[in-house]
ZAFITOR-382470 format. One record per residue (C-alpha): residue number from 0; chain; x, y, z. Coordinates in pm, whole numbers. Layout:
# ZAFITOR-382470
@n=NUM, chain=A, u=X, v=Y, w=Z
...
This chain:
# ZAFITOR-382470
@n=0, chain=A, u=-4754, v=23794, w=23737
@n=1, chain=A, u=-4621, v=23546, w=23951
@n=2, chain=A, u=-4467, v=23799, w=24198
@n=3, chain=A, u=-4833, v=23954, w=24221
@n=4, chain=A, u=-5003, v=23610, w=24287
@n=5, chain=A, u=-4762, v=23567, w=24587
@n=6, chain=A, u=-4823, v=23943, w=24716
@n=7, chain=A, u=-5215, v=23868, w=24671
@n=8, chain=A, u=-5181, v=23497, w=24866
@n=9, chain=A, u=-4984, v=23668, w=25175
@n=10, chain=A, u=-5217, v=23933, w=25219
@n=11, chain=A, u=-5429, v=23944, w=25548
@n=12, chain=A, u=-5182, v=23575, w=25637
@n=13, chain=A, u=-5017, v=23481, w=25936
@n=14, chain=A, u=-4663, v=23399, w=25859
@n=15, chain=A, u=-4433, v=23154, w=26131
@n=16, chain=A, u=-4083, v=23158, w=26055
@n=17, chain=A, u=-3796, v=22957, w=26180
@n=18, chain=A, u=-3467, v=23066, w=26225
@n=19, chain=A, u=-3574, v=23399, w=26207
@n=20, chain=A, u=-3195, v=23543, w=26233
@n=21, chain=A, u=-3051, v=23332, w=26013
@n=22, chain=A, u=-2936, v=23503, w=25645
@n=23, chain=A, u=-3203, v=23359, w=25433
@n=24, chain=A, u=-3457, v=23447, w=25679
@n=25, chain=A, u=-3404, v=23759, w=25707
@n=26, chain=A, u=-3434, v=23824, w=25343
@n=27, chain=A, u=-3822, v=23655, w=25364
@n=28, chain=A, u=-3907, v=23906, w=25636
@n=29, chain=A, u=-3754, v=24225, w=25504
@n=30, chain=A, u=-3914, v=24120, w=25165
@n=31, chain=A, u=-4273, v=24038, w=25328
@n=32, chain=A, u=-4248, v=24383, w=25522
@n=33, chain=A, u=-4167, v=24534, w=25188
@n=34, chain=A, u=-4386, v=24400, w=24902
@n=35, chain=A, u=-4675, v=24303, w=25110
@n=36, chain=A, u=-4663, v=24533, w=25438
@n=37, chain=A, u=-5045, v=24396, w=25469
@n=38, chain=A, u=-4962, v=24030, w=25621
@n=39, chain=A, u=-5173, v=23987, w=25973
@n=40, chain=A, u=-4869, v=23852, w=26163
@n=41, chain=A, u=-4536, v=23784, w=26132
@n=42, chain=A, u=-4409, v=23499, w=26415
@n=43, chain=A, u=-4027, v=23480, w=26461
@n=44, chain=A, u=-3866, v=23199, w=26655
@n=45, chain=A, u=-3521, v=23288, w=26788
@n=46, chain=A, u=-3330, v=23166, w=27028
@n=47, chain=A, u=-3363, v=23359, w=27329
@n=48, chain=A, u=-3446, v=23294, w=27775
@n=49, chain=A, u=-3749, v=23484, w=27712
@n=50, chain=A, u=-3938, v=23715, w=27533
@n=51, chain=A, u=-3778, v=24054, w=27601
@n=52, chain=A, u=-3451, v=23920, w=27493
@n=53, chain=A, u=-3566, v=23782, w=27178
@n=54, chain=A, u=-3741, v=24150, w=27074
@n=55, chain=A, u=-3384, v=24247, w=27174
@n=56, chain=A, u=-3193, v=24032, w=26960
@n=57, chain=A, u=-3422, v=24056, w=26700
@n=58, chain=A, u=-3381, v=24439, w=26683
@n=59, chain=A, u=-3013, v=24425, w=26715
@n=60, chain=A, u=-2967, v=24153, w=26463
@n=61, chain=A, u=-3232, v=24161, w=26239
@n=62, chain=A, u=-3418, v=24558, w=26222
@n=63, chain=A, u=-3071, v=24729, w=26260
@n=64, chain=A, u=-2900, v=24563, w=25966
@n=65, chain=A, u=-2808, v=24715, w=25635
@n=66, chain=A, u=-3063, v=24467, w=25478
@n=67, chain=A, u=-3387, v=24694, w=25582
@n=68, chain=A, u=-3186, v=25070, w=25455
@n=69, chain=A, u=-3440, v=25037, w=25101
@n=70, chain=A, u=-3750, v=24969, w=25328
@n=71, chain=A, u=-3628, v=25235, w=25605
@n=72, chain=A, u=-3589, v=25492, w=25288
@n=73, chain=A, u=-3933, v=25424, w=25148
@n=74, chain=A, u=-4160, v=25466, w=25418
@n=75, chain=A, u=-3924, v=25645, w=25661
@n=76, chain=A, u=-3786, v=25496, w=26029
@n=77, chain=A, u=-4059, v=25598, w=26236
@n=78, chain=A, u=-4348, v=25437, w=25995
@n=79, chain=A, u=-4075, v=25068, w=25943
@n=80, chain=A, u=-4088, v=25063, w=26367
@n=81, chain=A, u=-4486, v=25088, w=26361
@n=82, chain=A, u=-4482, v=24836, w=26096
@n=83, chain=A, u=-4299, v=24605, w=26260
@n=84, chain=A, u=-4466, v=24655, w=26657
@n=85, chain=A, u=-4796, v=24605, w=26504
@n=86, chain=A, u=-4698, v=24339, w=26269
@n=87, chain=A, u=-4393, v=24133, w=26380
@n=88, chain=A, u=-4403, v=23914, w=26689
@n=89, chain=A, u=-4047, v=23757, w=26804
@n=90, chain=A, u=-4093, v=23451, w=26984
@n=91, chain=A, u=-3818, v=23295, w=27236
@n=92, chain=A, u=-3771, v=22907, w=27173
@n=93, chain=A, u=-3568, v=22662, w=26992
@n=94, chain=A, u=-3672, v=22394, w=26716
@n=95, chain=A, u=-3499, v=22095, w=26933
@n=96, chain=A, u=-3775, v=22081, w=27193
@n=97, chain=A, u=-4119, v=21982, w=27138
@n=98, chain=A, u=-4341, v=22313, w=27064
@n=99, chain=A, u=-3976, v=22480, w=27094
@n=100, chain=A, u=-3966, v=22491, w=27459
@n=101, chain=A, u=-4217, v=22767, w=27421
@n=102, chain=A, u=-4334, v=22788, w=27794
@n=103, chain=A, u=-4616, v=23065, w=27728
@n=104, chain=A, u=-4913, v=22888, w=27684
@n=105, chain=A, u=-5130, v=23188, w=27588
@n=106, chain=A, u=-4883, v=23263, w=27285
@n=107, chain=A, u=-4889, v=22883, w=27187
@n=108, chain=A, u=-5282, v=22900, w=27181
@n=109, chain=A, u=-5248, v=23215, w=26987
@n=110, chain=A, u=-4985, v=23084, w=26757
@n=111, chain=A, u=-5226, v=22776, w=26710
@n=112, chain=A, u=-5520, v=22965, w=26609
@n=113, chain=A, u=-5368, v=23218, w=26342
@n=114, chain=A, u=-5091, v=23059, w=26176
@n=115, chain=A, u=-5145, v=22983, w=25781
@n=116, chain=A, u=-4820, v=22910, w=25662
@n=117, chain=A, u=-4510, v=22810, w=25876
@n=118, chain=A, u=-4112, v=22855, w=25706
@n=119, chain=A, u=-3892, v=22624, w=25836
@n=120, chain=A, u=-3533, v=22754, w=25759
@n=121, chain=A, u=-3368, v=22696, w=26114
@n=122, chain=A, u=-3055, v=22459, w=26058
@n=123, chain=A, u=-2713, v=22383, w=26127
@n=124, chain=A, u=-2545, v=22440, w=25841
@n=125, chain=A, u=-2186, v=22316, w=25943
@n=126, chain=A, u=-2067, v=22034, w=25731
@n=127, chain=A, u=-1888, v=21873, w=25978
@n=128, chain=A, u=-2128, v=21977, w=26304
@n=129, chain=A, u=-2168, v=21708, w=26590
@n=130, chain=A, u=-2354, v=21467, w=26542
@n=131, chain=A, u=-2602, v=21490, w=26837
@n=132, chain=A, u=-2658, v=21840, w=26756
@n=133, chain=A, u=-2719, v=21829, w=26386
@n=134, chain=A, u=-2925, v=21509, w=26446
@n=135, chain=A, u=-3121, v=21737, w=26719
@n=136, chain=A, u=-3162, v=22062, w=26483
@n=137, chain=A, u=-3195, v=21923, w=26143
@n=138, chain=A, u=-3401, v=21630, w=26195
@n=139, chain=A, u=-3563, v=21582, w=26504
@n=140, chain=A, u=-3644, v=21951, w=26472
@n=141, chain=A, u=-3753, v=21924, w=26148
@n=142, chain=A, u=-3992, v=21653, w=26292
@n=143, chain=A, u=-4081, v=21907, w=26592
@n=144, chain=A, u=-4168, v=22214, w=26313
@n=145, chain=A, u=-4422, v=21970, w=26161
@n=146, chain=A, u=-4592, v=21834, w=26494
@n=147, chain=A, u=-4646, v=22177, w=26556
@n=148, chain=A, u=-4813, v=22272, w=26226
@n=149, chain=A, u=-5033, v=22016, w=26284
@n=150, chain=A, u=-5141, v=22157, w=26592
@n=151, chain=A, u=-5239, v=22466, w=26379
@n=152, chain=A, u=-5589, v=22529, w=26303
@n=153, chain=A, u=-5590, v=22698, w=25991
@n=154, chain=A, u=-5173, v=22604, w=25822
@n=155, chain=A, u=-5232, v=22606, w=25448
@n=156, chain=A, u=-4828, v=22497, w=25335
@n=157, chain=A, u=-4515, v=22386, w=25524
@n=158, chain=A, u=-4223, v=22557, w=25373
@n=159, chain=A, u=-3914, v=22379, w=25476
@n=160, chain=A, u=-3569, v=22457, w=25328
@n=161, chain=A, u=-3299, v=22185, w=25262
@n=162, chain=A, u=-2960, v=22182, w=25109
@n=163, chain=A, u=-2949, v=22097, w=24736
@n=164, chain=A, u=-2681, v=21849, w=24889
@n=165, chain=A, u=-2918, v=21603, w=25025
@n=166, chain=A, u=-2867, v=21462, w=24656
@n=167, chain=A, u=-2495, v=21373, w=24731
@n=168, chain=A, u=-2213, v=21425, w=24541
@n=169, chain=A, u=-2325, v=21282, w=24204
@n=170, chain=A, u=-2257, v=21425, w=23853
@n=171, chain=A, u=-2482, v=21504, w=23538
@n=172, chain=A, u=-2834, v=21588, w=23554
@n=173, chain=A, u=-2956, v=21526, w=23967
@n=174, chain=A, u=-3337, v=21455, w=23970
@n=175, chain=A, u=-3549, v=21636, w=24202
@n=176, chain=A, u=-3727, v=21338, w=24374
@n=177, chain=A, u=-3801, v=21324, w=24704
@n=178, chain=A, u=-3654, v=21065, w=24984
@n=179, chain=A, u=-3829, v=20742, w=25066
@n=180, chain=A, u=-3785, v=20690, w=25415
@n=181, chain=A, u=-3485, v=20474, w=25448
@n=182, chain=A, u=-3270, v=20501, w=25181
@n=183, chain=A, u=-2935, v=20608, w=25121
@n=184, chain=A, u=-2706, v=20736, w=24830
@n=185, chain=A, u=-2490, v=20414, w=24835
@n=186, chain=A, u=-2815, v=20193, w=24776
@n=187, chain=A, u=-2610, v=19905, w=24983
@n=188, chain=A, u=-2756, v=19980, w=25333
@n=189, chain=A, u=-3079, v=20075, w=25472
@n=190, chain=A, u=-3112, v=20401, w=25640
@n=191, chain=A, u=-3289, v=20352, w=25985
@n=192, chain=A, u=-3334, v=20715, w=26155
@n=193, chain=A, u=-3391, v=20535, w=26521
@n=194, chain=A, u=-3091, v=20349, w=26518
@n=195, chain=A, u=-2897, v=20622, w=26403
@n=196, chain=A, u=-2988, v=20838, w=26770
@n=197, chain=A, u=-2964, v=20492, w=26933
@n=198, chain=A, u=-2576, v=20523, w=26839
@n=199, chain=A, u=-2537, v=20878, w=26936
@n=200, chain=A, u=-2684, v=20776, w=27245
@n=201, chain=A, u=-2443, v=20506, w=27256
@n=202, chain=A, u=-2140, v=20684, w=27221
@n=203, chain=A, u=-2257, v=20983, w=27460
@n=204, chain=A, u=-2242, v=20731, w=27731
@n=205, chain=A, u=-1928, v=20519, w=27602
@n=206, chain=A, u=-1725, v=20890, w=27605
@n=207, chain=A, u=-1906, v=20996, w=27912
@n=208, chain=A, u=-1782, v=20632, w=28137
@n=209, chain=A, u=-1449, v=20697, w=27944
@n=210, chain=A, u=-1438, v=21064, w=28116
@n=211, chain=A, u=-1334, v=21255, w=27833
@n=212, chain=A, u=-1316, v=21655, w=27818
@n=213, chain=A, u=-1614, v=21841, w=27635
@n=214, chain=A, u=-1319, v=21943, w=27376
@n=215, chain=A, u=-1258, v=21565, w=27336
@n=216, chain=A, u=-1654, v=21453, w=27312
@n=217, chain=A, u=-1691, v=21759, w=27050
@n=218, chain=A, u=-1406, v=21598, w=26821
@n=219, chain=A, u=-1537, v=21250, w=26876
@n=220, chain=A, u=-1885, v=21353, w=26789
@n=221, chain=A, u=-1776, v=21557, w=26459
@n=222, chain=A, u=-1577, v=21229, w=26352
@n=223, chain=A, u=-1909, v=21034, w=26428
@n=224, chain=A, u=-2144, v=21249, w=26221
@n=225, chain=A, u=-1884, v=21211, w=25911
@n=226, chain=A, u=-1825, v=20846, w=25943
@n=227, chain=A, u=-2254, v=20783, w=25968
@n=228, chain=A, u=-2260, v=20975, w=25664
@n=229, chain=A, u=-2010, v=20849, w=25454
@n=230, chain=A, u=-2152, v=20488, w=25572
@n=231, chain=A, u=-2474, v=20564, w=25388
@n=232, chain=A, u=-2330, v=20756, w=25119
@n=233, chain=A, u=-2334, v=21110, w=25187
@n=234, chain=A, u=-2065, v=21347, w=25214
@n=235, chain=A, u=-2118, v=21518, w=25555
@n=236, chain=A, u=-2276, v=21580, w=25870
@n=237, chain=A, u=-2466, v=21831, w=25719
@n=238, chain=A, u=-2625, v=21698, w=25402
@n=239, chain=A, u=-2717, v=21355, w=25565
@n=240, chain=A, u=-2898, v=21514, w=25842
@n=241, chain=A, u=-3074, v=21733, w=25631
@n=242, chain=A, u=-3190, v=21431, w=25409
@n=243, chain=A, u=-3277, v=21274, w=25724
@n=244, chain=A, u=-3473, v=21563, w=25804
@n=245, chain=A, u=-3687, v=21584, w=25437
@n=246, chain=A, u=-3745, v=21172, w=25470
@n=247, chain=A, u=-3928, v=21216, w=25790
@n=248, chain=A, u=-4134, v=21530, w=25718
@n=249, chain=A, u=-4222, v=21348, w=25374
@n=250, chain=A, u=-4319, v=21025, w=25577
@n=251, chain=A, u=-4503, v=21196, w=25837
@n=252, chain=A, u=-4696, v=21460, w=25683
@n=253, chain=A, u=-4979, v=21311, w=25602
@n=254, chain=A, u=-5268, v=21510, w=25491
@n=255, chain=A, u=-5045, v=21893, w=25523
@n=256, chain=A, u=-4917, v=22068, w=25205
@n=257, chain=A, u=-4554, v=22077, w=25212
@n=258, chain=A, u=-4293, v=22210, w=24986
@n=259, chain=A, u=-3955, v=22151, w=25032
@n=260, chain=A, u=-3704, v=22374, w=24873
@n=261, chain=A, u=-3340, v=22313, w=24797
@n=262, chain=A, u=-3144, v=22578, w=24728
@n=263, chain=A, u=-2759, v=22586, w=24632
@n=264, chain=A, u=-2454, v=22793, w=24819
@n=265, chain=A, u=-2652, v=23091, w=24890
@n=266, chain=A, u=-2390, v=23380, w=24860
@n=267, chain=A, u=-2580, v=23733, w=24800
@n=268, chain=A, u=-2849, v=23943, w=24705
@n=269, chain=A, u=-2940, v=23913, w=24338
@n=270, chain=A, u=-3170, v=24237, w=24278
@n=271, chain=A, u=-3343, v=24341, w=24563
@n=272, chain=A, u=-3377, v=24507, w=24848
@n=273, chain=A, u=-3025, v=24588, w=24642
@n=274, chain=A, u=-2722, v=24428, w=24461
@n=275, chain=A, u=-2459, v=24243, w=24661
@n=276, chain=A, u=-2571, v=24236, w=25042
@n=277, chain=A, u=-2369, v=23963, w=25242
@n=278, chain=A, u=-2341, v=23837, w=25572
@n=279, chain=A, u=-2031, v=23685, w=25678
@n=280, chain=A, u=-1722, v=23580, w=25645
@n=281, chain=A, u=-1803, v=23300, w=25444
């Protein structure tokens, strides 16, 4: 009943999704395109220079994968490729930059007008990433998905999807409450998101006067992003910039539905398309 409510609310929608080759993501899509093939638009951000070369990767990394075999079987290759040119629209751009860098005005307008409901699952998922850049994708983009939806004429919900992790390393029952803006796991300091790019910032320059290699500013960054962290109670880069990034879309939301999932180790496919897919090494 559920499943059919779902199917019955994505009919006729236009769908934005984040991250769009990442393995969660491609799940969504090949399970859109296969339980309700009658969606209005699919919009997939990738990282790409340009158009052509995100339909390219998208092809190669997404459309060619074992992932869409059950959906290629069931309405044969040649009807899957019309689905997806009349239905699926890559996009080039990257959640960092403000409207992700998209340069095409005409597809921004577009993308304004038509979307309903945007997926964020773009993210750097490394625990012990650099700082800068897991403060760039995980927050500040998070922050950059939600300026955008609120550019969007007709968005309905804000999907965004976090890391059960956010909640630390605790034991026993973990509530599912969301973040107040500012506070940490070790309830002794106060969690200011500003200061925390102001000392990126900081140390960028400090390692940049002291003329150290890229190898040596990578290191220096990682140890950063673990040391924040475990200042204000988190274990790693990764889960403390994801909370970062739910405490801001929670504080800046205002008036826009927004659901924030967060969902454990993701290892493989359950049920469907089919038993045991996996992408990885991990």
């Amino acid at each position: 009943m559920e499943s059919y409510k779902i199917q019955q609310f994505l009919e006729g929608k236009t769908i934005f999704i984040t991250g769009a080759t990442g393995f969660l993501a491609k799940i969504l899509v090949e399970k859109i395109l296969r339980v309700q093939p009658n969606v209005k638009k699919l919009y997939l951000l990738l990282r790409a220079s340009d158009t052509k070369s995100a339909k390219k990767r998208f092809h190669e990394e997404v459309m060619q994968i074992e992932l869409f075999k059950v959906l290629r079987e069931k309405i044969g290759a040649k009807n899957l490729n019309s689905l997806v040119e009349e239905k699926v629209f890559p996009v080039a751009g990257d959640i960092s930059y403000e409207d992700f860098g998209i340069e095409n005005s005409e597809i921004k307008d577009e993308m304004f007008k038509e979307i309903d409901i945007i997926i964020n699952s773009a993210a750097t998922t490394r625990f012990d990433e650099r700082y800068d850049i897991a403060m760039n994708i995980n927050v500040l983009g998070a922050v950059n998905v939600l300026m955008f939806a609120k550019r969007c004429e007709k968005v309905k919900i804000i999907v965004h999807v976090s890391t059960a992790y956010v909640c630390g390393e605790g034991e026993g029952v973990i509530p599912e409450k969301s973040f107040i803006l500012g506070e940490t796991l070790n309830k002794n300091s106060y969690l200011d998101i500003d200061m925390e790019r102001k000392v990126i910032e900081d140390k960028l320059k400090e390692l940049e006067a002291q003329n150290f290699t890229s190898k040596e500013v990578t290191i220096a960054m990682k140890d950063l992003g673990i040391q924040r962290a475990t200042l204000h109670g988190w274990p790693n880069t990764y889960s403390f910039t994801k909370a970062m990034g739910e405490m801001l879309l929670g504080h800046l939301k205002e008036n826009l539905q927004l659901v924030i999932i967060r969902p454990t180790i993701i290892t493989s496919t359950y049920k469907e398309p089919f038993p045991g897919w996996i992408e990885g090494v991990n």
